[in-house]
Each structure stands twice: as C-alpha cells, then as structure tokens.
C-alpha positions in Angstrom: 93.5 -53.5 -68.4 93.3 -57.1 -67.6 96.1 -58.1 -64.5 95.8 -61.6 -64.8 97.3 -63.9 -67.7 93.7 -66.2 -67.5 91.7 -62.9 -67.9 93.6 -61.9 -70.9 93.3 -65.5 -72.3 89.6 -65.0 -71.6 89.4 -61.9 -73.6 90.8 -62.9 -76.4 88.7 -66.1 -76.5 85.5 -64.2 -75.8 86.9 -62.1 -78.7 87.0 -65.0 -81.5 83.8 -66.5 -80.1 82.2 -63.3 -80.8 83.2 -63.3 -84.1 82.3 -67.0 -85.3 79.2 -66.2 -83.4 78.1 -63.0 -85.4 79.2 -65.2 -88.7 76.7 -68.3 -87.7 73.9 -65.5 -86.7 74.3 -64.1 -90.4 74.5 -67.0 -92.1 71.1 -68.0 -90.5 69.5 -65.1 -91.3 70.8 -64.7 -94.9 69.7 -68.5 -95.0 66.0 -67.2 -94.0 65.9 -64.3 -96.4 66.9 -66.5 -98.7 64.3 -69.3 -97.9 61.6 -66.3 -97.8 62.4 -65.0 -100.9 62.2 -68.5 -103.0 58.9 -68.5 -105.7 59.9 -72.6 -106.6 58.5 -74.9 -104.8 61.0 -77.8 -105.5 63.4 -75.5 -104.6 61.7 -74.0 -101.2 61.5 -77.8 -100.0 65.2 -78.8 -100.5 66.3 -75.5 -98.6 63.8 -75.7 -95.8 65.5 -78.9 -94.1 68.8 -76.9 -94.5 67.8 -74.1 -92.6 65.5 -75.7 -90.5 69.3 -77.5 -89.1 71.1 -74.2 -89.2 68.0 -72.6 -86.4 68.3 -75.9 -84.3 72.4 -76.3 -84.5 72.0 -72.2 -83.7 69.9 -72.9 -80.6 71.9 -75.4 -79.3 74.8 -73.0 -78.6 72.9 -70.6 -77.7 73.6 -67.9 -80.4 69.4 -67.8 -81.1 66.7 -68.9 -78.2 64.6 -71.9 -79.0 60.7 -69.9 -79.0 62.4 -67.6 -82.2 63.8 -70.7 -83.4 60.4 -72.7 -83.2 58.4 -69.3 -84.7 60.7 -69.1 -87.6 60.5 -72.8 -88.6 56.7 -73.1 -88.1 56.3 -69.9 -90.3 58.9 -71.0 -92.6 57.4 -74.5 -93.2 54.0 -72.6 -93.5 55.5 -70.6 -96.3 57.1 -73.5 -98.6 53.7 -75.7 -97.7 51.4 -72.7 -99.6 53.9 -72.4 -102.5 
C-alpha cells in the first residue's frame, strides 16, 4: 500500500488515465475496422480524414507510436484510393 498522500493521488490519476486511454485506443481501432470494412467510395473518403485525425491526435499523447500511425494511414489511404 501506498504511504504517501501524492502516491495515492498518483494512483488514482494513473488509474483514470488508463481508462480514457484504453477508450481512445478502441475508438481508433473500431474507427479502422470500420474504415476497412467500407465498399463506397464517397463514403471511404469522408471517413478517411476522420480517422486519419484520430491516429495523429493518438500519437500525440502517446497512446499509439508515430511508425504504426504512419503504416496505418498510408495503407488506409491506399485502400479508399483503389475503391
């Protein structure tokens, strides 16, 4: 057990950061299957800048690391470009 007030402060901070973390790395992905699983082409191209956002804004707080980030959006904008 924790024997300092900032280290329980700290625990239950990491605790809520874990969650909204896990919540933004789901969203992304769901976003992705999503995104993947689109046949319309009109469609495909108004999600792609959506999600393309969600892997940057992801990155940024580290939640994702940029190279997976970069991989999924070139693959991605590959994807909606053959549709």
């Amino acid at each position: 057990m924790a024997n300092h007030k900032s280290s329980l402060k700290r625990i239950k901070t990491n605790e809520k950061k874990k969650i909204l973390n896990r919540y933004k790395a789901k969203t992304m992905r769901n976003a992705v299957k999503k995104l993947r699983g689109t046949t319309d082409k009109t469609e495909a191209a108004a999600m792609l800048p959506k999600v393309i956002s969600m892997l940057d804004k992801n990155v940024k707080v580290s939640i994702i690391h940029k190279n997976k980030s970069a991989n999924l959006k070139s693959k991605l904008t590959k994807k909606v470009n053959s549709l």
